[in-house]
N, C-alpha and C positions, 0 to 999 in steps of 0.2 A: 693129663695135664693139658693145659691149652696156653698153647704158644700164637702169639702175635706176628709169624715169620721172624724170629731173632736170627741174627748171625751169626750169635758169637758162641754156638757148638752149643747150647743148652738142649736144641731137641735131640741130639745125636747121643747127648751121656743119658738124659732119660733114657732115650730106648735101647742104649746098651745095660742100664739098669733094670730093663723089661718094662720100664712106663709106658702107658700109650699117652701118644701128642695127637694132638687133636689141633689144628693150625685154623685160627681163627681171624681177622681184619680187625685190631686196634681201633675202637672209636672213642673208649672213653672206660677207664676202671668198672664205674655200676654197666658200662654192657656185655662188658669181658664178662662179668660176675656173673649176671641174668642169661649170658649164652650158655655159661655151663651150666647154671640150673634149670632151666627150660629145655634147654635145645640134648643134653647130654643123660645117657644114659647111666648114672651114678650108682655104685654099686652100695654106699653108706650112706645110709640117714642124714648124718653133718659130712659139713664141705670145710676142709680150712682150704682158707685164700692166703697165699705164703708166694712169693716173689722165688728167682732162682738162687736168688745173690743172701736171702734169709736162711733163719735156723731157729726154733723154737727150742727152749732148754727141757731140763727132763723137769724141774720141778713145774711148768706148764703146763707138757702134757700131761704130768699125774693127776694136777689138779682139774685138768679141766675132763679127764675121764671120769673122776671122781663125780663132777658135777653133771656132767651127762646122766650118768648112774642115776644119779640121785634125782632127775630131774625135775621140774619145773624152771627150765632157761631151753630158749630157743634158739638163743646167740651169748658169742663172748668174745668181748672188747679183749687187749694186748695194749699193755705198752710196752716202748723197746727200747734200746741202749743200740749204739750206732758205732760201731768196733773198727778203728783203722789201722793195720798194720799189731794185730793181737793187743791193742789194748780201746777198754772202755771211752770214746770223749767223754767227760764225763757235763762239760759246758758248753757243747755247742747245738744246743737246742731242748725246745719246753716237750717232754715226751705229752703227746695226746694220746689217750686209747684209739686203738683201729681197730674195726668190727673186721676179724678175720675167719671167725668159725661162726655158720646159721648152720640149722635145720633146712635142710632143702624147700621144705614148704610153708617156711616160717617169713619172707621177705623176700622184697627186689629191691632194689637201689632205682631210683627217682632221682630224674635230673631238671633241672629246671634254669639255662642258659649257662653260668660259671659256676655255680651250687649243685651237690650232688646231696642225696643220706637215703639213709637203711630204712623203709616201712617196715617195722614187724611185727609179728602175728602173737605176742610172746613178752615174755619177760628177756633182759639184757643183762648176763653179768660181766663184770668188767673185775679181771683180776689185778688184786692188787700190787703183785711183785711186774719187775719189768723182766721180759721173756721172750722176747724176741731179737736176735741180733742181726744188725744190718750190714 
């Protein structure tokens, strides 16, 4: 896991859950991203990018093992529903896909002054259900 020095006890439950944190300088999402993939020694093929405060549901990750399998996809987009206090908003905002799972050597994130996106080497699927809770 690569932490940004947070404060608020996320690297201390990882590594009571036996994660290794790996404490990295916050400059910007695609560099967080490209530290891990460059700089870190990754023991899987794909990387998902997941926040500490997220949770992916099980029809997600069925799906998108399924699609691993099966391959031809590099990457795959998530859209997500934003949960406050155990229930769904279900109007406060337009869910966009977010590229949260690449193939380690399929992209880097490119930034260019307030504009950031994903180069990849690969095809992109974006699953249709929403799967990620905030």
């Amino acid at each position: 896991m690569v932490d940004s020095y947070s404060t608020d006890g996320t690297r201390d439950i990882a590594r009571q859950l036996g994660v290794k944190v790996v404490e990295h300088e916050f400059e910007s999402w695609g560099a967080q991203r490209n530290y891990a993939l460059e700089d870190l020694k990754l023991k899987y093929d794909f990387v998902l990018f997941i926040d500490a405060d997220e949770m992916i549901d099980e029809v997600f990750a069925d799906e998108l093992y399924n699609k691993i399998a099966a391959g031809g996809y590099v990457a795959f987009n998530m859209n997500f529903d934003i949960v406050f206090l155990g229930k769904i908003l279900k109007h406060s905002h337009e869910s966009v896909p977010a590229l949260r799972v690449i193939r380690k050597q399929a992209g880097r994130w490119v930034r260019r002054g307030d504009l950031s996106w994903v180069k990849l080497l690969g095809n992109c699927w974006i699953c249709p259900s929403r799967n990620v809770r905030l």
